[in-house]
N, C-alpha and C positions, 0 to 999 in steps of 0.2 A: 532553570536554563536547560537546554536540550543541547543537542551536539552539534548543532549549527548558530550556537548564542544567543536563540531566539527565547524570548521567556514562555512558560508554556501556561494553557488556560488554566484557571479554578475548572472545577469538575461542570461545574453549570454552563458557564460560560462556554466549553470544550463541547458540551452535548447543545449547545445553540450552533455553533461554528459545523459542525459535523451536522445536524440538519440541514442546513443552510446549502453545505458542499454539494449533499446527494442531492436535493432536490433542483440545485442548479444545472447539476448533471444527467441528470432525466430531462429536463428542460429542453440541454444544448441537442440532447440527442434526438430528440423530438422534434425540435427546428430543422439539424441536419439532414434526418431521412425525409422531410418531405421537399426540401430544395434539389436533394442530390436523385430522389427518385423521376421527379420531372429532367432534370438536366441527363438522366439517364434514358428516359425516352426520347428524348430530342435526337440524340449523339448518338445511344446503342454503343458506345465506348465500355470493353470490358474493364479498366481499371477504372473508369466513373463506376461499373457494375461494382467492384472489387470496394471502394467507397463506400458504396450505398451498404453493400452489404457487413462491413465491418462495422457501420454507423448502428445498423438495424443491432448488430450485435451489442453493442453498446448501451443503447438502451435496452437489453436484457440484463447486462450486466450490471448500470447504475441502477436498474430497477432490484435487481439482487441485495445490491450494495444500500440502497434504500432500508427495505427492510431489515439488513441484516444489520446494519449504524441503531437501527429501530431498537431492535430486539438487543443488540450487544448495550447498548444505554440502561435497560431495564435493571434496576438493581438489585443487587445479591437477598435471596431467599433461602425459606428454608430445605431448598433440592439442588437449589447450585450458591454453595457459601462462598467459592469464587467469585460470584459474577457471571456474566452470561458474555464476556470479551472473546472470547474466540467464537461467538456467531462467526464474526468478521476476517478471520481466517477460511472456515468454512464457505463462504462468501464467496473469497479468494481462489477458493479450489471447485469452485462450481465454474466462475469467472473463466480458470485455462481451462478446466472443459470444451463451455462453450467455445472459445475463443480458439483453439484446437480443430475443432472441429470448420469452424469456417475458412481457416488458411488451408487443411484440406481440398473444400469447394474450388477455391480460388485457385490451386496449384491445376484444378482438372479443366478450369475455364480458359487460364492462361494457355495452359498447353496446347488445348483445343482449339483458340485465336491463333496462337502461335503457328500451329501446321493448315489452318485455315484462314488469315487473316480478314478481316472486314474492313473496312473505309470509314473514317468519321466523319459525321455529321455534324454541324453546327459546332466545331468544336471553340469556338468563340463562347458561347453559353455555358459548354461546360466551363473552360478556366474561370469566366464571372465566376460562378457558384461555385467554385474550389479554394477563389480567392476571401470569398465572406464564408465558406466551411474555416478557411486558415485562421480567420479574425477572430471567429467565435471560440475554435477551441484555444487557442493562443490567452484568450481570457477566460476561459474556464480553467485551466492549466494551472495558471497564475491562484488564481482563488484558492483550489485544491491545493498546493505548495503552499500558501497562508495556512490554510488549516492544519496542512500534515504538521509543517513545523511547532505548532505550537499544542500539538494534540497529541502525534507519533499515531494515527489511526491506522490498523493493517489496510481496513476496506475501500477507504478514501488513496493508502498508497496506490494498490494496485488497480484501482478504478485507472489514478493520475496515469500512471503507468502505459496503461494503453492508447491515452489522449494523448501522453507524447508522442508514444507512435503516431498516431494520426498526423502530428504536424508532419513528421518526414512525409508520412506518408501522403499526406494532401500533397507536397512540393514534387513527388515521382506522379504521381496522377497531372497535374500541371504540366509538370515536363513530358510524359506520355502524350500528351495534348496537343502539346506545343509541335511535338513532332512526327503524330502521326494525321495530322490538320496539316497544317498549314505545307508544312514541310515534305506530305507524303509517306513519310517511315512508317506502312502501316503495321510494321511488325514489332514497333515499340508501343503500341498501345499493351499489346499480351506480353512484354517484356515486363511494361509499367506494374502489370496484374502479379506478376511473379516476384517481383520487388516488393510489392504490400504484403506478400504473403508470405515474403521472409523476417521483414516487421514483425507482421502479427503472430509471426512464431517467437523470436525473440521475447515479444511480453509477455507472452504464452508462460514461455521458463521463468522469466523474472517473477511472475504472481506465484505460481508454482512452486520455487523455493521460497519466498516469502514466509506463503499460508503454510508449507510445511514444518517450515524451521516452529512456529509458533504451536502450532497443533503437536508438534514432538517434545515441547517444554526445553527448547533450545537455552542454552544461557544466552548473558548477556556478554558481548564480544568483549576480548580483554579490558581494552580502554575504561569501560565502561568500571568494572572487576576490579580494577586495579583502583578507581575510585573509589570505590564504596570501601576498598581496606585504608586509603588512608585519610577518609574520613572518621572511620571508625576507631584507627588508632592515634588520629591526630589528639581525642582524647586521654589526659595524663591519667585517667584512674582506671583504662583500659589496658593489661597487663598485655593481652596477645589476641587474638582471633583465628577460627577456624569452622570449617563444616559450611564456606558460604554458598547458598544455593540460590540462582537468580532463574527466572523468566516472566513472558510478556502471554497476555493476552489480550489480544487487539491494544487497545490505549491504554491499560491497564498492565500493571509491572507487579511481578511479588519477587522481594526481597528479603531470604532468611540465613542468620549464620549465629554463630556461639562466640559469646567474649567471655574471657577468664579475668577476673577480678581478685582482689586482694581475699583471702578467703578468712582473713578475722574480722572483715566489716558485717553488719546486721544485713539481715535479708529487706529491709526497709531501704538501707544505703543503696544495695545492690539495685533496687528495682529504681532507684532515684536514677543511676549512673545509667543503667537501660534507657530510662525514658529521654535522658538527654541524649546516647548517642543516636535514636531512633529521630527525632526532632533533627538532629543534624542531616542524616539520612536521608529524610523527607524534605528536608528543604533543598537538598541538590535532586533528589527524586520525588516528585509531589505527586507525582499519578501510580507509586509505589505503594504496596500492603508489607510495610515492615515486620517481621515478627523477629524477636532476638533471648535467645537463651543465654542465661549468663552459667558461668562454671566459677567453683573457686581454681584460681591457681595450684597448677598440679596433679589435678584430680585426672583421673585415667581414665579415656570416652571409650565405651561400650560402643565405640561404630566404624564398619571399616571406612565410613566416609568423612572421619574425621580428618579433613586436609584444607590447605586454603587454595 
């Protein structure tokens, strides 16, 4: 189970779902830039502009997140005994980049409507095709939250991440629409532009700390910490525990700490009691790499990181 009660995949199962997501997500993005780049030429609307071009962004990014779900699936060798999970942070931090750099554009395009405004055209055509942009990512969105829950994927989060932007952001483009059509307000179309681009900064940070926390071997947040000790010590032949070190890469989780045990049992006993608290572990953490040092009780650690 994950932290939202959802049961999480078997390891195959997990790299079927995490295909499935990226390549759905290339897909949507590839449908959206070509509807939204005709309802851009019709209109000449900077926040349809501000659309097209966060959509074009997108597909750079689930194209990213493609290969990088690709590459992080590839299993541990003899150069990376990890794993290859933090592709998908890496991923992540190319993703604000980009994404970065286009709310830039967008703040220079706004502004520039803003002290010049245009007139929309056809603006009936655009909200059509803002209204089936909302559909499609509304269900790609959906999908991606299937998958994260039950995977915990860096790449697929922060892909998700910016497709929720998008809903807002289709609903300010709409409303831009609505009111500098129909209604005249030509200077809420470059307002619209300036709203999506304060979105697309928002997920900009959210990816941003994300991929960082993960690429810096961040722990895992208390809650989490706090279960793994009393998992650990819910076991009666576990005397005490210390020295726990957690972190993630992409889907992947390592989990390591030291239990102190009865120090007159056999080194056979010891490795018995290990293999069971590890087994416990891994059943509350299954996409976890347990490793666990045992101590006898007493024994004085050689580390200043001896602490729980």
């Amino acid at each position: 189970m994950n932290g939202n009660g959802a049961a999480r995949f078997a390891p195959e199962e997990a790299a079927h779902w995490k295909r499935i997501a990226t390549y759905a997500a290339v897909g949507v993005a590839v449908a959206l830039i070509a509807i939204k780049a005709g309802a851009w030429a019709m209109t000449s609307s900077v926040a349809m502009l501000a659309s097209l071009f966060d959509s074009s962004l997108d597909l750079v990014a689930s194209g990213l997140n493609l290969l990088a779900v690709r590459h992080a699936l590839t299993p541990a060798d003899a150069e990376h005994r990890f794993g290859h999970g933090k592709a998908e942070a890496i991923a992540g931090l190319g993703q604000a980049a980009v994404i970065t750099g286009s709310m830039t554009f967008l703040v220079i395009e706004s502004v520039s409507r803003l002290i010049q405004p245009v007139a929309i055209a056809q603006s009936a055509i655009g909200i059509a095709v803002m209204l089936v942009s909302l559909a499609l990512t509304i269900g790609l969105v959906w999908l991606q939250n299937y998958v994260i829950r039950r995977t915990a994927s860096v790449a697929i989060s922060a892909d998700s991440l910016h497709y929720v932007g998008d809903i807002a952001m289709n609903g300010v483009v709409i409303a831009a629409l609505l009111l500098a059509g129909p209604l005249g307000w030509i200077w809420m179309d470059a307002v619209g532009g300036l709203v999506v681009a304060a979105i697309i900064a928002y997920g900009a940070w959210q990816i941003l700390s994300i991929a960082y926390n993960q690429l810096m071997d961040r722990e895992f947040d208390n809650a989490e910490r706090d279960r793994i000790k009393d998992i650990v010590l819910a076991n009666p032949k576990v005397r005490s525990m210390h020295d726990l070190r957690t972190r993630k890469a992409g889907g992947d989780a390592f989990i390591q700490f030291h239990i102190e045990l009865d120090p007159e049992i056999s080194l056979v006993r010891a490795h018995d009691i290990s293999d069971e608290v590890e087994i416990a572990v891994r059943n509350a953490f299954p996409e976890a790499d347990v490793i666990i040092h045992q101590d006898p009780e007493g024994a004085e650690e050689n580390s200043a990181l001896a602490s729980t």
